[in-house]
N, C-alpha and C positions, 0 to 999 in steps of 0.2 A: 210703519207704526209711529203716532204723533209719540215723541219722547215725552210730552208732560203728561199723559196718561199715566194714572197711577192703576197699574195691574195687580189683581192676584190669580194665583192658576187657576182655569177652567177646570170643570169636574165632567166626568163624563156622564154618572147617573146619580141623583140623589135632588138634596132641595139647597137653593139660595134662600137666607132670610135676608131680606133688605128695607131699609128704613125703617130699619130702628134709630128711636131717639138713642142719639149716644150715649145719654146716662142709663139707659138699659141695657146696652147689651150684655153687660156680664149676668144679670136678674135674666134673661133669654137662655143663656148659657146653662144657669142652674136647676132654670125651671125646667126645661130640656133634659137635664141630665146628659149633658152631651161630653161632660170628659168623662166619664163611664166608657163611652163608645169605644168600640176597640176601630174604627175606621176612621181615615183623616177627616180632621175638622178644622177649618181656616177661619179666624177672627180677626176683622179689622174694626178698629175702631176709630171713629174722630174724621171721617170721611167727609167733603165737603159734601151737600146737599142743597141743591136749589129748592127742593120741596121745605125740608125744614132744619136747614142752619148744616148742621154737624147729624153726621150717623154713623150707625153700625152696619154689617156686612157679617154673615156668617155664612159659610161654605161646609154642608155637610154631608159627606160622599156616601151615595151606596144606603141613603135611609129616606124614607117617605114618612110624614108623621097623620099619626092618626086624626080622628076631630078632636079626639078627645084632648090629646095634647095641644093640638092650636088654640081649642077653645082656652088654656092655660094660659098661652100666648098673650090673648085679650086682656086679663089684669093689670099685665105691667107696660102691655104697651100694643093698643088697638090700632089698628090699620098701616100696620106691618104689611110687605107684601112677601108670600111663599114663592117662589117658581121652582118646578117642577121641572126636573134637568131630565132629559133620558136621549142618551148617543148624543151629548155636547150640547140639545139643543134643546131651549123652552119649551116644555108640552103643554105646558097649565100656569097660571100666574091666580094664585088665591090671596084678597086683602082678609087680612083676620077680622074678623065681627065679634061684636062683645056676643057671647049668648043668652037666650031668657032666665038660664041659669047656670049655678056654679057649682057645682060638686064637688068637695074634697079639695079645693082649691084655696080659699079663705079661709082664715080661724075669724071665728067671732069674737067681737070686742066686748062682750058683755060676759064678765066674770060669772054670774049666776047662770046662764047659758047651760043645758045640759053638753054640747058638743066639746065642754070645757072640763068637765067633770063628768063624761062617760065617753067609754071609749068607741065613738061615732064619729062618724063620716058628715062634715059640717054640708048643707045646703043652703045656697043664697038664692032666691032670687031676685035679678036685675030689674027694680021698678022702673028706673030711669037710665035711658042709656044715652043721651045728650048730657046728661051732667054725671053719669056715672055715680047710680046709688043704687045701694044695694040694700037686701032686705032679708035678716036671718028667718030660717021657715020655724024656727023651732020657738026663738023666742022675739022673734019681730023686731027687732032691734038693728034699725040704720047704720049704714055705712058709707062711707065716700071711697070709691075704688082706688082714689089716690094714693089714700093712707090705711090699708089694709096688710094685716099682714100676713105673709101666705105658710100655708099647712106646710 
């Protein structure tokens, strides 16, 4: 083993998130609900990355996440990749994709908003997903995925 590899334990079944930007992984973390977990969960952060500078690494044993939770994912930090661990070894490598829309995911930034003042489940849908703009169903009202804040 090259000693300047930097290691964390292997997992036998469950998922890696990798490449994350490293100012996100802890926003990964929470959106995940992953200290909830009662199963080991491994966080690094600040990892060198030829793709994009510095990232995150999350190791989460023993859990498979739904779409619904990747699609979560997407907000704070799109093209993420999942793999899909079972007996040591990669079964599946999933990149997260923004999706056409967002459920219960964003608050709306428009105070008048019913989603703001009734107790509902916000809907966006994704007009633009190169620039990451989003659009409330309720009262139409734009948003930049970047500066969103989440439910």
């Amino acid at each position: 083993m090259n000693k300047k590899e930097r290691l964390v334990a292997a997992i036998e079944n469950g998922t890696v998130i990798d490449h994350i930007p490293a100012g996100k992984t802890y926003q990964v973390v929470n959106l995940l609900k992953l200290q909830s977990l009662g199963t080991p969960v491994t966080i690094g952060n600040n990892f060198v990355s030829k793709k994009i500078g510095k990232k995150g690494i999350i190791k989460v044993s023993d859990k498979f996440f739904s779409d619904e939770e990747i699609s979560r994912l997407s907000v704070v930090a799109p093209k993420i990749v999942l793999n899909i661990i079972k007996d040591y070894e990669v079964v599946e490598k999933k990149t997260v994709e923004t999706p056409n829309e967002l459920r219960g995911i964003v608050k709306c930034n428009n105070p008048m908003c019913i989603t703001n003042n009734e107790p509902m489940q916000t809907v966006f849908h994704v007009v633009d997903k190169t620039h990451g703009l989003l659009k409330c169903h309720y009262c139409d009202k734009e948003q930049d995925i970047n500066k969103v804040e989440l439910c």
